[in-house]
LOTORRO-731350 format. One record per residue (C-alpha): y, x negated, z. Coordinates in nm, 4 decimals, decimal comma. Layout:
N
R          Y          X          Z
R          Y          X          Z
...
END
This chain:
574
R          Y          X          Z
R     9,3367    -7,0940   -16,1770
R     9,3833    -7,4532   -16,0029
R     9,0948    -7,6886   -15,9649
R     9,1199    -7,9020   -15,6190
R     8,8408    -8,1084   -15,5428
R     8,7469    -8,4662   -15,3924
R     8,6921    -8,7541   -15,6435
R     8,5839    -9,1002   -15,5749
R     8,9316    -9,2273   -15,4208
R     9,0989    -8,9104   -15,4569
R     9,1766    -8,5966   -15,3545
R     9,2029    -8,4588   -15,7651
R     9,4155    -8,1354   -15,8407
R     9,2841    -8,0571   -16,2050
R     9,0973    -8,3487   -16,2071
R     9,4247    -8,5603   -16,1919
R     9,4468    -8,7686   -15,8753
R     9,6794    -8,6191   -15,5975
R     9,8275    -8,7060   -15,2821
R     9,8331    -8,4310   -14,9739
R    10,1815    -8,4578   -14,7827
R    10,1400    -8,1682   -14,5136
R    10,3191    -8,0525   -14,2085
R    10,1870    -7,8252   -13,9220
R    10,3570    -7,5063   -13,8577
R    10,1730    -7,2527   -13,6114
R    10,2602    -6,9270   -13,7079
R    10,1853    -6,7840   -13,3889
R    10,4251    -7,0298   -13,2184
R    10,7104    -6,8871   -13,4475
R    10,8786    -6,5674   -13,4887
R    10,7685    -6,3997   -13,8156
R    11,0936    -6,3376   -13,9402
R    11,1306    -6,7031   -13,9425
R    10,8241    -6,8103   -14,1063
R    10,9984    -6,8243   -14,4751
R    11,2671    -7,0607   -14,3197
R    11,0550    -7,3247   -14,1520
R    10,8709    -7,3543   -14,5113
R    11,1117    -7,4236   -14,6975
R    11,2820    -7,6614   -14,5071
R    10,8865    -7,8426   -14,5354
R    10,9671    -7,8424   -14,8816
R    11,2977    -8,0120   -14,8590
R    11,1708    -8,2518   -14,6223
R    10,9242    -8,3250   -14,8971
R    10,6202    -8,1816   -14,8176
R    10,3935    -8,0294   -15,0676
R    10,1214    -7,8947   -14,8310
R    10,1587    -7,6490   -14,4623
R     9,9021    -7,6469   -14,2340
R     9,8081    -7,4206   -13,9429
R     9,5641    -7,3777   -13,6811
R     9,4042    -7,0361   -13,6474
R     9,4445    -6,9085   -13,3000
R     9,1484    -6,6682   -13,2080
R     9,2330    -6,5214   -12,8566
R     9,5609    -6,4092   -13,0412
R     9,3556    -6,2260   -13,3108
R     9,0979    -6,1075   -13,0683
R     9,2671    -6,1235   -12,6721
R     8,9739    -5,8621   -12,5910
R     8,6008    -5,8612   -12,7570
R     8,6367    -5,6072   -13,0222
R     8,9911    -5,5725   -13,0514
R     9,0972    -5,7754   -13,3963
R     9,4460    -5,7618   -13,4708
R     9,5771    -5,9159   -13,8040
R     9,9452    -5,7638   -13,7809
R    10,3188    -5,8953   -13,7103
R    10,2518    -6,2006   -13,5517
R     9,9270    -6,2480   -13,6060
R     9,9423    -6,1840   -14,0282
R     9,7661    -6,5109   -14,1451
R     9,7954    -6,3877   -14,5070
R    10,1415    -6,3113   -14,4865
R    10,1963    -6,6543   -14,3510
R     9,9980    -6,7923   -14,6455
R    10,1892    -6,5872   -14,9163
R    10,4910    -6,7191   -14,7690
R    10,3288    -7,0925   -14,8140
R    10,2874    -6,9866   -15,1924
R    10,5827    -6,8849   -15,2440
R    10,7389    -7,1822   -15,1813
R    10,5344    -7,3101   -15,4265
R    10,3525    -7,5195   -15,1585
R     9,9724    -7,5648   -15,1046
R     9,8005    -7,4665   -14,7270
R     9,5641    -7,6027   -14,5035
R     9,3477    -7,3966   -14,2353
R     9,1832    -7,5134   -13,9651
R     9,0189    -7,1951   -13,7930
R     8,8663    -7,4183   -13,5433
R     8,6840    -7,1896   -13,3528
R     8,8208    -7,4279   -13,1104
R     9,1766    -7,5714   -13,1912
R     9,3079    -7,7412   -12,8749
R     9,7027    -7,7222   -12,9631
R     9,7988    -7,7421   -12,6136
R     9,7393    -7,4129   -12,6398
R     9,5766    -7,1444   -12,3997
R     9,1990    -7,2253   -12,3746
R     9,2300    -7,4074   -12,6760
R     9,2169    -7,0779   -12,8466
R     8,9203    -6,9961   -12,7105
R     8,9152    -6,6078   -12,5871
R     8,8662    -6,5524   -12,2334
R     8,6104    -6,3249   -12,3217
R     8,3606    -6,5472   -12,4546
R     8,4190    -6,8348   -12,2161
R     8,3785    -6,6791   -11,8986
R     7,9792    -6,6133   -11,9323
R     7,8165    -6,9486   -11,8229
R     7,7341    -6,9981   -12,1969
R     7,7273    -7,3400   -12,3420
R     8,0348    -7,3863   -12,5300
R     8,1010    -7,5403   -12,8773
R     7,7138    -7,5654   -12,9454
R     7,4810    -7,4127   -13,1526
R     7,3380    -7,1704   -12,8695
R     7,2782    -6,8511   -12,9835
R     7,4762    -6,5982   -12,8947
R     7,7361    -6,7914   -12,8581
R     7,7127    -6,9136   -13,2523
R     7,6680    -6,5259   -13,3192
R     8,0077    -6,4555   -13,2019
R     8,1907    -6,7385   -13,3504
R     8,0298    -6,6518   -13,7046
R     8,1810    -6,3133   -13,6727
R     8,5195    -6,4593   -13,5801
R     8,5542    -6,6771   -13,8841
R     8,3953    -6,4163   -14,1206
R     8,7144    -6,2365   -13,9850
R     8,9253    -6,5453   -14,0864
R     8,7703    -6,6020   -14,4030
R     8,8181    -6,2893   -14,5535
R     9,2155    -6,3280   -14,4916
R     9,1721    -6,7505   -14,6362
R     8,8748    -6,6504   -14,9467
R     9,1131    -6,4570   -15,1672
R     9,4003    -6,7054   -15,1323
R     9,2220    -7,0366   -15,1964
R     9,3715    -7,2190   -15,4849
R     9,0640    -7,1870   -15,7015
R     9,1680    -6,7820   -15,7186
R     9,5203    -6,8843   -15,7381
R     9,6182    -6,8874   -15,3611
R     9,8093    -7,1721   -15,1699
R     9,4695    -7,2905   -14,9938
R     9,3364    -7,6188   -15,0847
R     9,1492    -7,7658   -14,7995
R     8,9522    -7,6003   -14,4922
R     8,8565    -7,7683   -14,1677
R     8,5474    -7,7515   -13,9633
R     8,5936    -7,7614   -13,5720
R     8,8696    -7,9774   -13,4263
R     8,8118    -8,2926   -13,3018
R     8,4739    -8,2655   -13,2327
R     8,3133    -8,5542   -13,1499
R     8,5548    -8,5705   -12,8440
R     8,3456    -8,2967   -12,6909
R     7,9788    -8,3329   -12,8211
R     7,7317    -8,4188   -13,1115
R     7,5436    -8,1110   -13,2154
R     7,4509    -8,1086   -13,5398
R     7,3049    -7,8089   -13,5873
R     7,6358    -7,6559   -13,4547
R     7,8198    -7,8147   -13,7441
R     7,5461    -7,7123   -14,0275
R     7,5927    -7,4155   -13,8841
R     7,9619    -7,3392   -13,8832
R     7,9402    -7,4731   -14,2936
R     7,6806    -7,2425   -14,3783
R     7,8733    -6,9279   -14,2566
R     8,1860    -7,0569   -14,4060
R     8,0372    -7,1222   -14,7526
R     7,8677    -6,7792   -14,7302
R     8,2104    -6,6184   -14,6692
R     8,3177    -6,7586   -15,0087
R     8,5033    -7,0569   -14,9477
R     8,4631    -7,3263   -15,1899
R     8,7411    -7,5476   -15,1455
R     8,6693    -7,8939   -14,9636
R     8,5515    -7,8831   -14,6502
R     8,6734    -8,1786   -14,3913
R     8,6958    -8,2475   -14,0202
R     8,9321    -8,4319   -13,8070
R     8,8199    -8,7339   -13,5277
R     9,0350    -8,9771   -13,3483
R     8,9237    -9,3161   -13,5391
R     8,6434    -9,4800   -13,2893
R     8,3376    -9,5095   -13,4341
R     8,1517    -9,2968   -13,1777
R     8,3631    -8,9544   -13,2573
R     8,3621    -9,0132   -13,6295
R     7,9523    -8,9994   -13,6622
R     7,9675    -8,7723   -13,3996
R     8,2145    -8,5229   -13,4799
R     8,0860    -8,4953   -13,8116
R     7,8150    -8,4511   -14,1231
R     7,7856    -8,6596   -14,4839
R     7,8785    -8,3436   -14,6331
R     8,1624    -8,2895   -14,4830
R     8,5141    -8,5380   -14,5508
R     8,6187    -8,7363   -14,2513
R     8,9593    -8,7238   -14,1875
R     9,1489    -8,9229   -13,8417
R     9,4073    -8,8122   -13,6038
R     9,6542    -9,0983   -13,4698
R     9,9780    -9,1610   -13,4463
R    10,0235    -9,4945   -13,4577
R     9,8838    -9,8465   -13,6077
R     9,8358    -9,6282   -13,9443
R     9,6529    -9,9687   -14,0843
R     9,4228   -10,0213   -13,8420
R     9,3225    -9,6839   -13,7759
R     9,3134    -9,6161   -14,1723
R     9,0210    -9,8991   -14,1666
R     8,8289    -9,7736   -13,9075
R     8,8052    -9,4368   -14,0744
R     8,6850    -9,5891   -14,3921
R     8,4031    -9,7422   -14,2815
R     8,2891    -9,4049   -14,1822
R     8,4327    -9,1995   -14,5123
R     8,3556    -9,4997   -14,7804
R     8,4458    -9,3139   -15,0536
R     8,7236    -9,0705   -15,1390
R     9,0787    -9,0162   -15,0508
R     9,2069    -9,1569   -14,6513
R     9,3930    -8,8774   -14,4661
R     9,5013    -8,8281   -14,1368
R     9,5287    -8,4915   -14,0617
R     9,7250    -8,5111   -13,7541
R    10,0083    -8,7575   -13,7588
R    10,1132    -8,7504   -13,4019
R    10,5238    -8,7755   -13,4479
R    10,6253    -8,6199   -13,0796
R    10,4239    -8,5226   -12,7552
R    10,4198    -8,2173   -12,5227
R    10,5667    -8,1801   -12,1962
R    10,4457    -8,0690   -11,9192
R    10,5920    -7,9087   -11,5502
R    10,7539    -8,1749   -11,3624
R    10,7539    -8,4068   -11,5933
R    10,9878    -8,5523   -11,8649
R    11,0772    -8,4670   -12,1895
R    10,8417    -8,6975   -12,4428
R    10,9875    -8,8290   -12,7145
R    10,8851    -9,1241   -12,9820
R    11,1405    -9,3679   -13,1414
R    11,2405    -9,2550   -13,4617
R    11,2095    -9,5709   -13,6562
R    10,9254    -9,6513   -13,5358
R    10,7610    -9,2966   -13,6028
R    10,8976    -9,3635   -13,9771
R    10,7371    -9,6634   -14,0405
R    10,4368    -9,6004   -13,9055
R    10,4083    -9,3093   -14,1907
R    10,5415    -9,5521   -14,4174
R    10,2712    -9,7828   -14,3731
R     9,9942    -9,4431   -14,3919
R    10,1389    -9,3527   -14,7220
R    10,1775    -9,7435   -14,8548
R     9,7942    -9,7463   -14,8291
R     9,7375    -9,4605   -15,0720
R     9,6782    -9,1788   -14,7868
R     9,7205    -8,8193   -14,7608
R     9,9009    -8,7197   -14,4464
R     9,9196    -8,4142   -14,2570
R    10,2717    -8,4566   -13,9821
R    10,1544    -8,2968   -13,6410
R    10,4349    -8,0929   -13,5857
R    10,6498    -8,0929   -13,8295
R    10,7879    -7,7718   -13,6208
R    10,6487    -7,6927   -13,3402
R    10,7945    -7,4078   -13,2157
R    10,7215    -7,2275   -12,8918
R    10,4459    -7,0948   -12,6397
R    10,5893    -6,7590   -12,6198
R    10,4486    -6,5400   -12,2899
R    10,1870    -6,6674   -12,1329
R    10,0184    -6,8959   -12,3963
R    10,1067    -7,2736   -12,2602
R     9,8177    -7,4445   -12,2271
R     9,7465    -7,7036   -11,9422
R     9,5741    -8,0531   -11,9064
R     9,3632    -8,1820   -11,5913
R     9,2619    -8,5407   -11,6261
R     9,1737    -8,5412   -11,1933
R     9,5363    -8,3842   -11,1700
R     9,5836    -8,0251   -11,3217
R     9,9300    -8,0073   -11,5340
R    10,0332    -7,7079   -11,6822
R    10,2338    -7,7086   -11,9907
R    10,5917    -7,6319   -12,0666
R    10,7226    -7,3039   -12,2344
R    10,8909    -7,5386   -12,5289
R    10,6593    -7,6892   -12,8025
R    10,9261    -7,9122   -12,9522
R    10,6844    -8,2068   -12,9842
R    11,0323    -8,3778   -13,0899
R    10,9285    -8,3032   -13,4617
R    11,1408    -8,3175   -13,7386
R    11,2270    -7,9578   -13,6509
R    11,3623    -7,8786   -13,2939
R    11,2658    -7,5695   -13,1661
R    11,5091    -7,3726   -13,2742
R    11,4248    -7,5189   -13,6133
R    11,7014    -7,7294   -13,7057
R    11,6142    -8,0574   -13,8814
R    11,6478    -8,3632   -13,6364
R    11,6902    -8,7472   -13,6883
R    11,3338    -8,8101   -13,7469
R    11,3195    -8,5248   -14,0813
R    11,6176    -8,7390   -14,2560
R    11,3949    -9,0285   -14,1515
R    11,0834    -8,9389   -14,2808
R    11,2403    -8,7560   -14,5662
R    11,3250    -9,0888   -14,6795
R    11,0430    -9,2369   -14,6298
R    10,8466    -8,9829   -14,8155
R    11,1071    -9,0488   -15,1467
R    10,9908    -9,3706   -15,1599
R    10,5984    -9,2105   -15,2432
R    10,6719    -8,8468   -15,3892
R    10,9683    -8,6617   -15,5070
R    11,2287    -8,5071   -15,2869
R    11,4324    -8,2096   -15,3421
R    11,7841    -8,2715   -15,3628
R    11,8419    -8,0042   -15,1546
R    11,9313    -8,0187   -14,7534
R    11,8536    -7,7727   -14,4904
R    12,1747    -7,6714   -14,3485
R    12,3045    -7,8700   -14,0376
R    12,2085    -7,6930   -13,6698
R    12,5383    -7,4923   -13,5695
R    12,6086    -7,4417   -13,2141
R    12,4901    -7,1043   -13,0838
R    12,7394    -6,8429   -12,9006
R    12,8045    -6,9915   -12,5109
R    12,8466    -6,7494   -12,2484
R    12,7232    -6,6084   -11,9344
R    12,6691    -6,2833   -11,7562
R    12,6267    -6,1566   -11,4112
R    12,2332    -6,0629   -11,3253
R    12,2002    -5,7600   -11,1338
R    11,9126    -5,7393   -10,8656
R    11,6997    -5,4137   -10,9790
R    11,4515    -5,4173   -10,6945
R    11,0899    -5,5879   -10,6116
R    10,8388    -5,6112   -10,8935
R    10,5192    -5,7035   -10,7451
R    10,4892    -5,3969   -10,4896
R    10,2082    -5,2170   -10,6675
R     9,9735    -5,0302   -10,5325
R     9,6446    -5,2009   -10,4033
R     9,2770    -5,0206   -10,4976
R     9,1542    -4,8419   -10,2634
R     8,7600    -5,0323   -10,3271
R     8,7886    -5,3412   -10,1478
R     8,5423    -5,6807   -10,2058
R     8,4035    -5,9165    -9,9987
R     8,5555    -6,2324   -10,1734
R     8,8730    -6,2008   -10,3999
R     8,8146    -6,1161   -10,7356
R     8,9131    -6,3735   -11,0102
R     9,0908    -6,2568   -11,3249
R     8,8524    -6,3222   -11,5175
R     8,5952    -6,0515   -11,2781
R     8,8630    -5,7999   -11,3419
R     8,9221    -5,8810   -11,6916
R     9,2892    -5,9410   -11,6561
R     9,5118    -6,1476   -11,9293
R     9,8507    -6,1489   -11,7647
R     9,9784    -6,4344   -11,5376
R     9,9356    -6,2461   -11,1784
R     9,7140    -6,1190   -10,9157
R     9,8108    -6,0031   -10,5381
R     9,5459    -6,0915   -10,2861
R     9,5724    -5,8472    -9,9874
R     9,3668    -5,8874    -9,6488
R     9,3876    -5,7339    -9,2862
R     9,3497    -6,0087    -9,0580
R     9,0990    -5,9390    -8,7868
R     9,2373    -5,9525    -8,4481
R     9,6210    -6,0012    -8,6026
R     9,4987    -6,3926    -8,5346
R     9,6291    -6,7084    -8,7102
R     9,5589    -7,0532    -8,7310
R     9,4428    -7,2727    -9,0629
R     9,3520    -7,0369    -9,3645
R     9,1308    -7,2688    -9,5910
R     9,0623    -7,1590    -9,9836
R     8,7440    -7,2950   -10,1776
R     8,9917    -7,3573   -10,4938
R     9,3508    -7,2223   -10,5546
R     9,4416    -7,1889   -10,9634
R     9,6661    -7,2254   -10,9989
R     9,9850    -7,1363   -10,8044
R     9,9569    -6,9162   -10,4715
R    10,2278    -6,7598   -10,2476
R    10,0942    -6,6870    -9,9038
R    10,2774    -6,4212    -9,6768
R    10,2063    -6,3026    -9,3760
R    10,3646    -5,9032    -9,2471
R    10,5603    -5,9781    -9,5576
R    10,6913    -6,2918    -9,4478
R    10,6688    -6,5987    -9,6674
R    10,4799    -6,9156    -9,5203
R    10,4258    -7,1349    -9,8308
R    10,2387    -7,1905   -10,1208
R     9,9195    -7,3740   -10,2365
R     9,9313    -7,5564   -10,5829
R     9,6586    -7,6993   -10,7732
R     9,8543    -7,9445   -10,8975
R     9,9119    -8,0919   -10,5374
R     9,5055    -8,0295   -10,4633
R     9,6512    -7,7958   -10,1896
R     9,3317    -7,5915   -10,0167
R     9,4959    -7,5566    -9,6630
R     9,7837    -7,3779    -9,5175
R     9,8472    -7,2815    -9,1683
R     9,9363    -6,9233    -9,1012
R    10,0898    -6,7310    -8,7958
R     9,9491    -6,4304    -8,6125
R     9,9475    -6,0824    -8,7999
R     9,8666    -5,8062    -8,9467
R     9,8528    -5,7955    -9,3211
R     9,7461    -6,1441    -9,4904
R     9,8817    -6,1365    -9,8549
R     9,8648    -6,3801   -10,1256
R    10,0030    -6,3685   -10,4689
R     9,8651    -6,5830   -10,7035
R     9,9826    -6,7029   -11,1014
R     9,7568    -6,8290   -11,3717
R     9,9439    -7,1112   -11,4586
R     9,7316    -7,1725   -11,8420
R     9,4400    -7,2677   -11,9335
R     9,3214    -7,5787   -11,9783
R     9,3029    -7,6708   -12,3371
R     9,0426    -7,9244   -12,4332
R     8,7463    -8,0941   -12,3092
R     8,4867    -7,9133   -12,0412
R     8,7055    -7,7033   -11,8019
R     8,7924    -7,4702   -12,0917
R     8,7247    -7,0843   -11,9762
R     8,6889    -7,1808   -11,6160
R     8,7888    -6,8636   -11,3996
R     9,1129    -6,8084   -11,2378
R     9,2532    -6,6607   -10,8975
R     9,1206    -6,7781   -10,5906
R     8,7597    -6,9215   -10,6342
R     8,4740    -6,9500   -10,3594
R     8,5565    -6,9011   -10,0114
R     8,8479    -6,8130    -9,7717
R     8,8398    -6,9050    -9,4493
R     9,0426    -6,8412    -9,1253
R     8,9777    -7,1055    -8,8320
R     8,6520    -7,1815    -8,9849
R     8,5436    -6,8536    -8,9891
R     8,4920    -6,6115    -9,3219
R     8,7352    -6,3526    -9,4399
R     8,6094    -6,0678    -9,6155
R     8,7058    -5,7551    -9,7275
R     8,9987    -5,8373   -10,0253
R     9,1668    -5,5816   -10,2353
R     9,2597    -5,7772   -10,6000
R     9,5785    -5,6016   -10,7696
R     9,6244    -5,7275   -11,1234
R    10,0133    -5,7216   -11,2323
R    10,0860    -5,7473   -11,6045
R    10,4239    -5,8867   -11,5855
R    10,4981    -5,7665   -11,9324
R    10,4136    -5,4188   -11,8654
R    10,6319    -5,4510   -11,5338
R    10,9273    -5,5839   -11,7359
R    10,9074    -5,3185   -11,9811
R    10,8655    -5,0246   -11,7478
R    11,1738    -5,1238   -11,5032
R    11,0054    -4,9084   -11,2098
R    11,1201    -5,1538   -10,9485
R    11,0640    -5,1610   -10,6079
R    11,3429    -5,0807   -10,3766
R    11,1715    -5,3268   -10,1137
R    11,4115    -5,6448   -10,0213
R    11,1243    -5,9041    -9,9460
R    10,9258    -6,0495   -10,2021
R    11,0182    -6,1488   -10,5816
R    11,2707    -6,0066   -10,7172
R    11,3915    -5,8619   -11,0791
R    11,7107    -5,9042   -11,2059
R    11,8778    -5,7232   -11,5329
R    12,1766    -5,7674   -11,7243
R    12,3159    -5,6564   -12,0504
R    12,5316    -5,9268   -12,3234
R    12,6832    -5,8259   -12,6510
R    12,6500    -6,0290   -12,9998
R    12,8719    -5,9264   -13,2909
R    12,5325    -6,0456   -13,4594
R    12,1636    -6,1644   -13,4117
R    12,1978    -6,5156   -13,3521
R    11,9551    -6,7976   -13,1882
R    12,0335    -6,8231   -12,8195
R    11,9640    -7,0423   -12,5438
R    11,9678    -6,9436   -12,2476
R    11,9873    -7,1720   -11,9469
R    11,7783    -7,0836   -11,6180
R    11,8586    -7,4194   -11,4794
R    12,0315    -7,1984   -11,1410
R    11,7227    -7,0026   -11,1146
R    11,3492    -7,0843   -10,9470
R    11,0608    -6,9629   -11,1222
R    10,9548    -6,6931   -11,3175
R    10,9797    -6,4928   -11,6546
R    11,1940    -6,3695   -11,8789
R    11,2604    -6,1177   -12,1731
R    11,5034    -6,0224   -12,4122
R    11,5239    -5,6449   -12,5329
R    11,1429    -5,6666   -12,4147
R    11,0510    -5,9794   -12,6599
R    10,8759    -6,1990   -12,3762
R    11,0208    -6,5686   -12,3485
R    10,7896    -6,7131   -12,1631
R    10,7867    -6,8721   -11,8357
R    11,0514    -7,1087   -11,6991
R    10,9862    -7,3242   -11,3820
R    11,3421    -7,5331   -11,2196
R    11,0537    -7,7605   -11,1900
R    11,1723    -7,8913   -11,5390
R    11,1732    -8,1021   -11,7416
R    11,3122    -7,8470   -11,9929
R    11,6103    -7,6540   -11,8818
R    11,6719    -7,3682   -12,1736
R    11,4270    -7,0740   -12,2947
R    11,4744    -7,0395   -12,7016
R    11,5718    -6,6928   -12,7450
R    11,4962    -6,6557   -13,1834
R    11,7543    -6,4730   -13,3843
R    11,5493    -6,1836   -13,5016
R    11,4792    -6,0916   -13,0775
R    11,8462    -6,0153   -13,1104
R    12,0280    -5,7246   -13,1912
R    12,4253    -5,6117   -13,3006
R    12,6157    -5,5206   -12,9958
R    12,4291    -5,4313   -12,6654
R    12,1311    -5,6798   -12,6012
R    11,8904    -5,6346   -12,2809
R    11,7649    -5,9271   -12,0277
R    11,5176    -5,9134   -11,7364
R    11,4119    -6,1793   -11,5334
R    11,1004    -6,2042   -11,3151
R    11,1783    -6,4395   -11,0780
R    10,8707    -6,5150   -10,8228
R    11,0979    -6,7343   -10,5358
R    11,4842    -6,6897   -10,5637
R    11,7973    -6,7273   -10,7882
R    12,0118    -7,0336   -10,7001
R    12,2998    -6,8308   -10,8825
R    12,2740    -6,4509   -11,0035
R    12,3894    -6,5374   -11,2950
R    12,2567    -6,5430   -11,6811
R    12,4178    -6,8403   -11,8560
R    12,3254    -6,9375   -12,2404
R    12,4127    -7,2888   -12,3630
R    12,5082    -7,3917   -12,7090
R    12,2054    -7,6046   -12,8243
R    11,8745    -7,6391   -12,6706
R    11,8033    -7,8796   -12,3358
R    11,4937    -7,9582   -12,3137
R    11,4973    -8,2434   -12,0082
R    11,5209    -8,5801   -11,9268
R    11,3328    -8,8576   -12,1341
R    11,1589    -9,1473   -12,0267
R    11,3565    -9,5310   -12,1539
END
């Protein structure tokens, strides 16, 4: 078995001195069936090291309800890692931010008023039992027992969000009782108050930056005096967000900023080296004063696209890194274009007619009251005295459609701070409203969704609210459509393929809503931009007769289902 340890300037790999060269692939952002290909082409960019977050509200979406299969396999992910003769770093988190839904956090155990991130109770109780889950996949493969695992991490970032100590001590002492004895670290961005805060002298201080490598690298070692420098998340890219533009960084300037981390003598971790995609509903959001969901596309402009072809910047830092380490001779095959066609959509009814309860509330009930997951919820209300006039709501999250006798009059966004809308006289007040993600970081994670506080009409206080969750997915899947001609509206069409094959299809002509192919959900896509294709991965195909359904929430601009060549993910800033 392999000996990896810290030494005195060093991270030592049987007690020889060794340098970490990592890139971060989220498994759950990636189809399994292409897990083997993204890691090897880390190995012919150079890498010797993949590391991964641990998402825990995909292992456990519910409280009780573990699931360690298909996409979720960590160990198969980690076998894969090994057998590319490559060496893996975990970082369970709890909390991972990854502009990803809650920041990985489970609904479940945010939505109780408890004290987040901390070393309160019950909440500790629960994370201990979550990474004594974890650990018993990451234990058996650490590179002491000959797995791929070399280095573990300890929350993410915290001393962004808080300084509680006993937290910390806490979250070592269950992972070293769950048998992991490889080095522990933790990650900070390099100011002096998140290192000490974010941290404890046991525990190896590592920085997250992207750029000014020197400076940054100096910082960090007057915190970690002794041992090897690493940055274990080498911002290359960004994320995008809805109605924004595509971020990118400058290649060369990406490159030499990594030269100049590795010309000091650190380890490196590239965050992404492939970023993949926030398939379903698993985007994350920001709010910094102005609430911004995230795109469906996690491109981060890494060396891998989406789709997972190699891009400028992996030739670039490929280079870069054969200056430092060896380099296979080997090249991942170029990106080839993917089949180009369209198809007409056919309109298969209304999809979010279902039923009301008959047990009505006096306030509307938010998702997170009825325990819901999925992206929807219809608010339905008899107005007294068919009156109208200005219907005010305490908060709107995210995204609400307001119709009156089944007759649009607008929506409320959170991302405009809309709370007001003027309705006409009527019967039947109904208002559908979409869970647009979660924010991701910081202290709004696990606040509650739907419409929050109360709703008033002229001032005065509607009551008596039916809440219908709709599970898109299970609407998609069950094609029981609605012959109804108002509201949203499904659409279906069928496409042939002599073979699987990557697609990319183009929903530029249509509003807002969701789609799936042969039931694998996409994810959401928004004409709000910036990106303008939905990756459909190879293995969601099929030989001969494939499947689409779209969801859309508004209307198509064209009833038609086009799929482009390569991917287009939207305008970018000069």
């Amino acid at each position: 078995m392999t000996s990896f340890s810290i030494g005195d300037t060093d991270f030592l790999r049987e007690g020889r001195p060794h340098r970490v060269i990592a890139g971060a692939i989220h498994y759950f952002r990636v189809h399994p069936d292409q897990w083997q290909d993204r890691i090897r082409k880390a190995r012919l960019m150079g890498l010797n090291t993949i590391e991964t977050y641990v998402a825990w509200n995909a292992h456990e979406p519910r409280r009780g309800e573990w699931d360690a299969s298909g996409w979720n396999d960590l160990g198969r992910f980690l076998d894969l890692v090994a057998a590319e003769g490559m060496d893996a770093i975990v970082r369970p988190g709890p909390y991972i931010c990854a502009e990803w839904h809650n920041g990985g956090l489970p609904v479940w155990l945010t939505g109780d008023g408890r004290e987040l991130r901390s070393s309160e109770p019950s909440y500790l109780a629960d994370v201990s039992a979550y990474l004594r889950r974890v650990y018993e996949v990451v234990a058996p493969r650490q590179i002491d027992r000959g797995g791929p695992v070399i280095l573990v991490q300890i929350e993410n970032e915290y001393g962004a969000y808080g300084a509680d100590k006993d937290y910390l001590r806490a979250l070592v002492e269950v992972t070293r009782a769950a048998g992991i004895t490889v080095p522990l670290t933790t990650v900070d961005q390099p100011t002096d108050q998140m290192l000490a805060d974010g941290s404890l002298p046991e525990l190896h201080k590592t920085g997250s930056f992207g750029s000014r490598s020197t400076e940054r690298l100096a910082t960090l070692r007057r915190h970690q005096p002794t041992g090897p420098l690493m940055c274990s998340e080498f911002w290359d890219g960004w994320f995008d967000w809805w109605g924004g533009v595509h971020h990118t960084t400058d290649t060369d300037a990406a490159a030499s900023d990594l030269d100049d981390l590795l010309a000091a003598g650190a380890s490196v971790n590239i965050y992404m080296f492939h970023g993949g995609t926030n398939f379903g509903l698993t985007n994350g959001a920001n709010d910094k004063g102005r609430y911004l969901p995230l795109v469906t596309s996690y491109d981060y402009d890494a060396p891998l696209d989406e789709a997972g072809n190699p891009t400028a910047k992996f030739f670039a830092f490929r280079d870069v890194i054969a200056k430092y380490a060896p380099v296979p001779d080997e090249l991942p095959a170029a990106a080839t274009e993917a089949p180009e066609f369209s198809v007409p959509l056919t309109r298969a009814g209304a999809w979010t007619h279902a039923p009301a309860p008959t047990d009505r509330a006096e306030h509307p009930l938010s998702f997170d009251t009825l325990g819901h997951l999925s992206a929807l919820v219809r608010y339905d209300l008899e107005l007294p005295g068919a009156r109208g006039g200005q219907l005010v709501i305490g908060d709107v999250r995210d995204l609400a459609w307001v119709s009156v006798d089944g007759v649009s009059v607008g929506t409320l966004a959170r991302t405009r701070h809309d709370r007001a809308i003027t309705i006409p006289p009527g019967a039947a007040l109904s208002i559908l409203v979409e869970d647009q993600g979660r924010v991701n970081y910081d202290h709004r994670l696990g606040e509650e969704k739907g419409l929050i506080g109360s709703v008033t009409l002229n001032g005065e206080p509607l009551t008596g609210w039916t809440s219908t969750p709709l599970d898109v997915s299970a609407i998609a899947e069950s094609a029981s459509f609605s012959p109804a001609e108002t509201g949203p509206s499904a659409w279906t069409a069928s496409f042939d393929l002599d073979a699987p094959a990557d697609l990319f299809l183009d929903t530029s002509e249509w509003s807002k809503g969701y789609a799936f192919v042969n039931g694998f959900f996409l994810g959401r896509y928004w004409r709000n931009g910036p990106t303008r294709t939905m990756y459909v991965p190879e293995p969601a195909t099929v030989p001969g007769e494939n499947r689409l359904v779209v969801l859309e929430l508004e209307q198509l601009l064209s009833p038609v289902a086009a799929f482009l060549p390569a991917l287009s993910l939207g305008v970018t800033e000069e």
